[in-house]
C-alpha positions as CSV (number, residue, x, y, z in Angstrom):
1,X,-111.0,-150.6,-143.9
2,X,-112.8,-148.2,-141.6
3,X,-110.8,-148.8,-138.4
4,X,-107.7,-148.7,-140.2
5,X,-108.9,-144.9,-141.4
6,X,-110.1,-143.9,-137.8
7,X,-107.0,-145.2,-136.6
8,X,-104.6,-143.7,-138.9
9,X,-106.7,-140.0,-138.2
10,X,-106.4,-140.5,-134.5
11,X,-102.9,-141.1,-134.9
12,X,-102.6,-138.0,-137.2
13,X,-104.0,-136.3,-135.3
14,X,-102.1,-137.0,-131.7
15,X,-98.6,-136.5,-134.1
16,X,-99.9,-132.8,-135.7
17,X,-101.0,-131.4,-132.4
18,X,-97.1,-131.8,-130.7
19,X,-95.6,-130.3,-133.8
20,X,-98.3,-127.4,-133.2
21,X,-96.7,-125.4,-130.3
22,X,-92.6,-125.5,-131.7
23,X,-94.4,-124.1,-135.0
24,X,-97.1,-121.5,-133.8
25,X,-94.1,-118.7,-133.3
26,X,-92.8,-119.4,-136.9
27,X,-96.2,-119.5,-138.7
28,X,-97.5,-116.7,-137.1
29,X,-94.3,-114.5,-138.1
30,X,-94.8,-115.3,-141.5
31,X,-98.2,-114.4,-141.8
32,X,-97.8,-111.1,-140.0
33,X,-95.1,-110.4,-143.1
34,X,-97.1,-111.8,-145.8
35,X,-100.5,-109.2,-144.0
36,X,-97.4,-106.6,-144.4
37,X,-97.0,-107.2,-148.0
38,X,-100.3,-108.2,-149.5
39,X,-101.9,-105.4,-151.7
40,X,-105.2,-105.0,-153.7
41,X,-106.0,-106.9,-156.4
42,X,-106.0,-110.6,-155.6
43,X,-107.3,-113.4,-157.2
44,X,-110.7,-113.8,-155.6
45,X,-112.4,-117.4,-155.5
46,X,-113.7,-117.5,-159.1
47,X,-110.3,-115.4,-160.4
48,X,-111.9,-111.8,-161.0
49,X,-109.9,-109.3,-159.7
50,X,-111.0,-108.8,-156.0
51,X,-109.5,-105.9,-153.2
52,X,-108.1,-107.0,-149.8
53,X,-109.9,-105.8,-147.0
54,X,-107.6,-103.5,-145.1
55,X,-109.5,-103.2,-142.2
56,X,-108.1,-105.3,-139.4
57,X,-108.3,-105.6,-135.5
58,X,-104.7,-103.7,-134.2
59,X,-103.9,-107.2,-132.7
60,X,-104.9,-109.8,-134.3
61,X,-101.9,-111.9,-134.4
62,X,-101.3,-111.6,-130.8
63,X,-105.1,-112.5,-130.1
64,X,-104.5,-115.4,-132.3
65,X,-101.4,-116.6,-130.7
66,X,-103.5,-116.5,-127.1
67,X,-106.6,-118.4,-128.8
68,X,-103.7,-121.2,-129.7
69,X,-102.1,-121.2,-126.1
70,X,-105.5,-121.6,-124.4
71,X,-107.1,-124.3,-127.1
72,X,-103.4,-126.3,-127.2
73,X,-103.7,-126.4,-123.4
74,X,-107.6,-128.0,-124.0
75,X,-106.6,-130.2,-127.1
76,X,-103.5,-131.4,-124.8
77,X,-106.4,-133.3,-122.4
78,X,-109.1,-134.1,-125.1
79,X,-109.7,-138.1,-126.0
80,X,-107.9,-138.4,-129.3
81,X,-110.9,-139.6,-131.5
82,X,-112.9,-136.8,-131.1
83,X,-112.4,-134.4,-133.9
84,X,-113.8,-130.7,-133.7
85,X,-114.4,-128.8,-136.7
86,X,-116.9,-126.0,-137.9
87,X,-119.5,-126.0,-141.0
88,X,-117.2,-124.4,-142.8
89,X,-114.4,-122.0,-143.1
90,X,-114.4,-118.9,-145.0
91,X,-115.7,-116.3,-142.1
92,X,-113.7,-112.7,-142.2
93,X,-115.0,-112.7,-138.7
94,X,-112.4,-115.0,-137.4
95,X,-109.8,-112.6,-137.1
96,X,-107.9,-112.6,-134.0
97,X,-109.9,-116.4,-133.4
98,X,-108.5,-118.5,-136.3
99,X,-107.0,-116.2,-139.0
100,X,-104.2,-114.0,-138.1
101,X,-105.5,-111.3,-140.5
102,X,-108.4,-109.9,-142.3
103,X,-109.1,-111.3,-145.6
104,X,-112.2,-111.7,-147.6
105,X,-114.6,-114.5,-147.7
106,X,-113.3,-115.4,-151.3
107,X,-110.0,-115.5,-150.4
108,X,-110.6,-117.5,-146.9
109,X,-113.0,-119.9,-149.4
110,X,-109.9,-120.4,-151.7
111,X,-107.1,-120.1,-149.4
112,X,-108.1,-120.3,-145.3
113,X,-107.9,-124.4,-144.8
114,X,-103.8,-123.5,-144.5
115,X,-104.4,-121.6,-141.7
116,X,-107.4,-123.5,-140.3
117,X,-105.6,-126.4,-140.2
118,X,-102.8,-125.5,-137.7
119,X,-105.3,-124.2,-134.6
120,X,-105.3,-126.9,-132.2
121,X,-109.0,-127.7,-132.0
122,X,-110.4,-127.5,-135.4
123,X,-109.2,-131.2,-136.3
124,X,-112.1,-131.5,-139.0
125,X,-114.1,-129.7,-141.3
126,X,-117.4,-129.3,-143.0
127,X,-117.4,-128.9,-146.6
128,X,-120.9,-127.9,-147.3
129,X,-120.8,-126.7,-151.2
130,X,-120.9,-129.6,-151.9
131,X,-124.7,-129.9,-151.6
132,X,-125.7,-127.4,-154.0
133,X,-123.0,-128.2,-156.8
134,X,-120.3,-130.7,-157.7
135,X,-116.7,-129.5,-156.3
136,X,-114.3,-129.7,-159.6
137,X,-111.6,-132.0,-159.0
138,X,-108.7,-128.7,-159.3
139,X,-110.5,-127.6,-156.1
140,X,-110.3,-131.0,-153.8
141,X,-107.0,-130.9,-154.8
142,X,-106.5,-127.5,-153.5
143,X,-108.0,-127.9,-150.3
144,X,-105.7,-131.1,-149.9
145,X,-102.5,-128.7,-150.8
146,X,-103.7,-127.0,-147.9
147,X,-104.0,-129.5,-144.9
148,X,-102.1,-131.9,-142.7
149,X,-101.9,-135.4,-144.0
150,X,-104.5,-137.2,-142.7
151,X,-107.1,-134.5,-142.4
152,X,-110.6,-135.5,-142.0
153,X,-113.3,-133.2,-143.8
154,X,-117.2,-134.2,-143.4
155,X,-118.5,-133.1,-147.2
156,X,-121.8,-133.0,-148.0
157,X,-124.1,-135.2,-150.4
158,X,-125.5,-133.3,-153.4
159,X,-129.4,-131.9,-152.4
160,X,-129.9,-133.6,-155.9
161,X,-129.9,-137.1,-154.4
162,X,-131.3,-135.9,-150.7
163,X,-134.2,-133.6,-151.4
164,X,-137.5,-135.4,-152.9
165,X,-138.4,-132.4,-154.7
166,X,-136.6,-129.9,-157.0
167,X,-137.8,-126.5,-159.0
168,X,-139.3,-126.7,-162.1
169,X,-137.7,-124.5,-164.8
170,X,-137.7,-120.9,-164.5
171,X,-137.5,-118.4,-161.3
172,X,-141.1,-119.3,-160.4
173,X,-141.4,-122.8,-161.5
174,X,-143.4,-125.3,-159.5
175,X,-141.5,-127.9,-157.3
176,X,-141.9,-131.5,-158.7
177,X,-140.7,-134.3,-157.6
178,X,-137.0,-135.6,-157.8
179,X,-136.6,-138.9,-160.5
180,X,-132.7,-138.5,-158.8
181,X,-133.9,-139.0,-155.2
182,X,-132.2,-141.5,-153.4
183,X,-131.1,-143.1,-156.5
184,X,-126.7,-143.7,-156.1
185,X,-126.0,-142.9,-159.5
186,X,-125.1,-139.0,-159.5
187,X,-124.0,-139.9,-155.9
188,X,-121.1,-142.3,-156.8
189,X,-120.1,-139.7,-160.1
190,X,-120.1,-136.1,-157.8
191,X,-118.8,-137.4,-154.5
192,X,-117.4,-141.0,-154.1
193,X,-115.6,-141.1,-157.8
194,X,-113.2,-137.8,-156.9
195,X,-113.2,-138.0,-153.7
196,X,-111.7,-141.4,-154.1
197,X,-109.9,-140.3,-156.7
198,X,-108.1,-137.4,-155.4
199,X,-109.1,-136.7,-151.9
200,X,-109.1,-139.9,-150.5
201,X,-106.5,-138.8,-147.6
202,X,-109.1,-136.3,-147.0
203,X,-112.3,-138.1,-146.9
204,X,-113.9,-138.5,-143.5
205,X,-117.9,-139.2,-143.4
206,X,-119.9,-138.3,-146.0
207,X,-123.5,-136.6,-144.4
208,X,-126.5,-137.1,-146.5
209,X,-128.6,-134.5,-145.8
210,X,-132.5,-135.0,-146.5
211,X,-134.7,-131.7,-146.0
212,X,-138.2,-132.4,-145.1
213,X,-140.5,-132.5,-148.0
214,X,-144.1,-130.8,-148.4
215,X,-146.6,-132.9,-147.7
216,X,-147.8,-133.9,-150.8
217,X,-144.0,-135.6,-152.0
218,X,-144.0,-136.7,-148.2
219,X,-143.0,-139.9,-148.2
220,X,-144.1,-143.0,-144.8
221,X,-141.5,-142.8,-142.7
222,X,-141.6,-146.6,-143.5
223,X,-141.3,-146.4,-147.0
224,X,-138.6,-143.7,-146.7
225,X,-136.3,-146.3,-144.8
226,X,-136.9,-148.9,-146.9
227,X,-135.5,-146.6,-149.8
228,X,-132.9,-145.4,-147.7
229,X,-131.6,-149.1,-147.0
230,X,-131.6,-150.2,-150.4
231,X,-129.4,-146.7,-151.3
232,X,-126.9,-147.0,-148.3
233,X,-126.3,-151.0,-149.8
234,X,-125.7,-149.6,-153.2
235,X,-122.7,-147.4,-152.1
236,X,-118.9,-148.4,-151.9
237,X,-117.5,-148.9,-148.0
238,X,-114.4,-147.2,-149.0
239,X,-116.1,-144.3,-147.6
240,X,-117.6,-143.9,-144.6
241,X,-121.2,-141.8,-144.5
242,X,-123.8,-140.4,-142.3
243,X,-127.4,-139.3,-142.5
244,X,-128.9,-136.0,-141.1
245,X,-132.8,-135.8,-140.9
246,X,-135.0,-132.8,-140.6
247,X,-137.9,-134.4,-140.4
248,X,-138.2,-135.9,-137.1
249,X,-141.4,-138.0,-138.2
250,X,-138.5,-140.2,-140.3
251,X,-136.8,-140.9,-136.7
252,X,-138.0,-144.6,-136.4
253,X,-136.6,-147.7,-135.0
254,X,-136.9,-148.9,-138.7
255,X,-134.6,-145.8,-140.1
256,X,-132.2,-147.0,-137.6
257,X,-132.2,-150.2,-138.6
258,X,-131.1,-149.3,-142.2
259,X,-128.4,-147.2,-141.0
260,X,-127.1,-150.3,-138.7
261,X,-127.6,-152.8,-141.6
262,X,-124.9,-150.6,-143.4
263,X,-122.5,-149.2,-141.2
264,X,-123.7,-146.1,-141.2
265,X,-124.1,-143.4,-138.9
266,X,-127.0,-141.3,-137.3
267,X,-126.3,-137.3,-137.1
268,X,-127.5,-135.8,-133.7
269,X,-128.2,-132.5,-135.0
270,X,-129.0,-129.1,-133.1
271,X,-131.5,-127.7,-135.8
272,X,-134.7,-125.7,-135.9
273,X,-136.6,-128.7,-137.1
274,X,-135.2,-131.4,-135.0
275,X,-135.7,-132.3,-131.1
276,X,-132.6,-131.9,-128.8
277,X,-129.4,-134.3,-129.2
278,X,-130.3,-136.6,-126.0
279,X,-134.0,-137.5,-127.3
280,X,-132.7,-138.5,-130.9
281,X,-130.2,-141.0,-129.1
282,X,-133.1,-142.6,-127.3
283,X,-133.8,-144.2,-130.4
284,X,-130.3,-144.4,-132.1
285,X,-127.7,-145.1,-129.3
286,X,-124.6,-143.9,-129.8
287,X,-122.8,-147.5,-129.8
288,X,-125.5,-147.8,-133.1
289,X,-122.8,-147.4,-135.7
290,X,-118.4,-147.7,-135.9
291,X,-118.5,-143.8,-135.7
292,X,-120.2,-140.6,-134.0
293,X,-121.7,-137.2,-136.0
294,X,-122.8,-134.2,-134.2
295,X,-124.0,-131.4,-136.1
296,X,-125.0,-128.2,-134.1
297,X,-126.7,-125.8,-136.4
298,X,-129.0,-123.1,-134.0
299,X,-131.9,-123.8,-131.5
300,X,-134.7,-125.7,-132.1
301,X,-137.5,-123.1,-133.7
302,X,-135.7,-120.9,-135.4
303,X,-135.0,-119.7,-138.5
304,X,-132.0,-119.8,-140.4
305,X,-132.3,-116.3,-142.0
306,X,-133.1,-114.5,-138.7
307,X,-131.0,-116.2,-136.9
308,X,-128.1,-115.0,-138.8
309,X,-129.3,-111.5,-138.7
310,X,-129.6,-112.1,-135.0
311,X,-126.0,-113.1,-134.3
312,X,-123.6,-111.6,-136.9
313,X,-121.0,-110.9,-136.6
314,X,-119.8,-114.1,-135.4
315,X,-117.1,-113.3,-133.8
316,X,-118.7,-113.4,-130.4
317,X,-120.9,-116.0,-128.3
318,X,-124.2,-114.0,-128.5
319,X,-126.6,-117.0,-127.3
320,X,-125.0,-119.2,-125.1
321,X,-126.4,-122.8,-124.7
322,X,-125.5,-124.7,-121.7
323,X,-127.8,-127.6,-122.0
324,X,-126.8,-128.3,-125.3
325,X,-123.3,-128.4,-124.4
326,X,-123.8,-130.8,-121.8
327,X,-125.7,-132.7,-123.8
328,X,-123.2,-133.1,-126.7
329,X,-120.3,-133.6,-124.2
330,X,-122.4,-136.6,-123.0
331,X,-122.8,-137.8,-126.1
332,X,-119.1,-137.8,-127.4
333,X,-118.3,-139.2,-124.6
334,X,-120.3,-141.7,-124.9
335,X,-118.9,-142.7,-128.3
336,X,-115.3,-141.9,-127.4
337,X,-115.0,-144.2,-124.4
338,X,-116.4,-146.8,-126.4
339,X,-113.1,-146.2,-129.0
340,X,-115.7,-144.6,-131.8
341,X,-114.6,-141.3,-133.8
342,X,-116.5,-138.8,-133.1
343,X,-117.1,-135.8,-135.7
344,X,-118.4,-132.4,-133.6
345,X,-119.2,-129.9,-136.6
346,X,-120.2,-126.5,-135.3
347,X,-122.2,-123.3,-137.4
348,X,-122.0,-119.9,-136.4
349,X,-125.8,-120.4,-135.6
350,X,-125.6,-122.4,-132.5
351,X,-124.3,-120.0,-130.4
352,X,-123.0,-116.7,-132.5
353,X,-119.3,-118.1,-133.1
354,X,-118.4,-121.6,-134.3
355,X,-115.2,-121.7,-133.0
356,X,-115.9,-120.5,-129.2
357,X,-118.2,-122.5,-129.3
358,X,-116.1,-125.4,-130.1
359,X,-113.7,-124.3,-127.4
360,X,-116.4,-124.0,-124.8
361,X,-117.5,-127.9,-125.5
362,X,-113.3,-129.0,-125.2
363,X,-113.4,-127.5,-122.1
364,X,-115.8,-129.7,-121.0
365,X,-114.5,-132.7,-122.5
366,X,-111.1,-132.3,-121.3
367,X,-112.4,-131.7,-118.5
368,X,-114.8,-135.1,-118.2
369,X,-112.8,-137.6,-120.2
């Protein structure tokens, strides 16, 4: 079932990007006209009344047609199972880099996957709210009226079932531990159930996300695996998933093995907890599972917080990171050549602008492969 999936999305994907040049002049016409037309007082993401922005760079649309030009020349050379895609979507920021005009985050959150979806490199996306609350049904359906047929997107486990502690009741309640953690149940009803259901088309891995815990709900990294094994057997193969650590005491030969018993994969993040890419594969090779995740995030020792204050607005590359390119271009490499998908998710955080950064890794690819 799998490599009929990764299949059909490379397929997809090779059939989308030569329909993307005769379209680009049309599109972007439109949307200059629709910018032309659009006044206050649009439905904002929850449906209160909510004012367009009218503040916008004086050539945005002619950026944006460049950005397309240059990434369609890079996607043109890319392998065609590696899929690029960022954390998320709904950054005002891209203007004149993925979104023609300026609209607000609430609009981009309800609206921008149309318009994501056509730039030639972002052939995937992360759909993180997912991990704080269940995604009604009216909105997977949304997001599917929105994209290409075929369309991976990497959602994101609920923290309910990931994190071993939650907050007691009240603003300063005490954390306790989590009677839901790494049971399937809420799993299978928020994620696999409607996504199934509706967004099948749509579904590419599922990350499971586990924050580290304070010490005292800490759990052996033995007796973590074990759990995790037992959880990964309980779920349906109809989807596919892949776990992210933050704890890099949990990265052990027997957490590997209970990814590999299942099928599923290993993320090689770039986070402020975690070492580099290249010293997680040490233990989990690439060839470890049918599929690849990388997740790049923002340096190792740093803070999410001040690292956003740092780098907005992201609509720059504040911080480049060579190293880490190179070492995720070896790495999808690694899994492409040995005819694995391979998801490359990108936050703003990494380098000051999720998609440049994106298009600074394709360059290298395209350029390797």
């Amino acid at each position: 079932m799998r490599s009929r999936v990764e299949s059909r999305e490379s397929r997809v994907r090779a059939r989308w990007l030569s329909s993307q040049l005769s379209t680009l002049n049309s599109q972007l016409k439109s949307d200059a006209a629709v910018a032309e037309k659009t006044k206050s007082g649009q439905l904002g993401l929850f449906g209160a009344e909510e004012p367009v922005s009218r503040r916008r760079g004086p050539d945005a649309a002619d950026r944006l047609a460049r950005e397309y030009e240059i990434a369609s020349r890079i996607a043109e050379r890319l392998p065609r199972n590696v899929f690029f895609g960022t954390s998320t979507w709904s950054f005002p920021d891209w203007e004149g880099i993925v979104y023609s005009r300026r609209r607000t985050t609430a609009q981009l959150a309800r609206e921008g996957l149309l318009e994501y979806a056509r730039h030639p490199l972002l052939t995937t996306v992360g759909i993180d709210r997912s991990f704080y609350a269940p995604i009604p049904r009216e909105d997977l359906e949304r997001y599917a009226a929105q994209l290409p047929a075929g369309f991976p997107c990497c959602a994101k486990a609920p923290q309910a079932v990931t994190s071993a502690v939650i907050a007691g009741p009240g603003r300063e309640g005490a954390r306790r531990g989590n009677p839901e953690y790494l049971e399937p149940r809420r799993f299978l009803e928020e994620i696999v159930a409607p996504f199934l259901d509706v967004f099948a088309d749509h579904a590419g891995p599922v990350i499971l996300q586990f924050p580290p815990s304070p010490s005292g709900q800490r759990l052996a990294p033995g007796t973590f695996a074990g759990r995790l094994g037992r959880f990964l057997a309980a779920l349906p193969t109809t989807l596919r998933y892949a776990v992210e650590l933050r704890d890099p005491a949990l990265l052990t030969p027997d957490y590997r093995d209970a990814l590999t018993e299942n099928g599923v994969a290993h993320v090689y993040n770039y986070s402020g907890t975690m070492p580099m890419p290249a010293v997680q594969a040490e233990i989990i090779p690439t060839d470890a599972a049918p599929f690849a995740v990388i997740r790049l995030l923002m340096p190792p020792g740093n803070r999410y917080e001040e690292r956003r204050e740092a780098l907005a607005p992201f609509n720059r590359l504040s911080e480049p990171d060579e190293e880490m390119r190179r070492e995720v271009a070896a790495l999808a490499l690694a899994a492409a050549s040995k005819n694995r998908p391979v998801y490359i998710l990108v936050n703003n955080k990494a380098e000051g602008c999720s998609p440049l950064t994106i298009r600074a890794l394709a360059e290298i690819l395209a350029g390797e492969s």
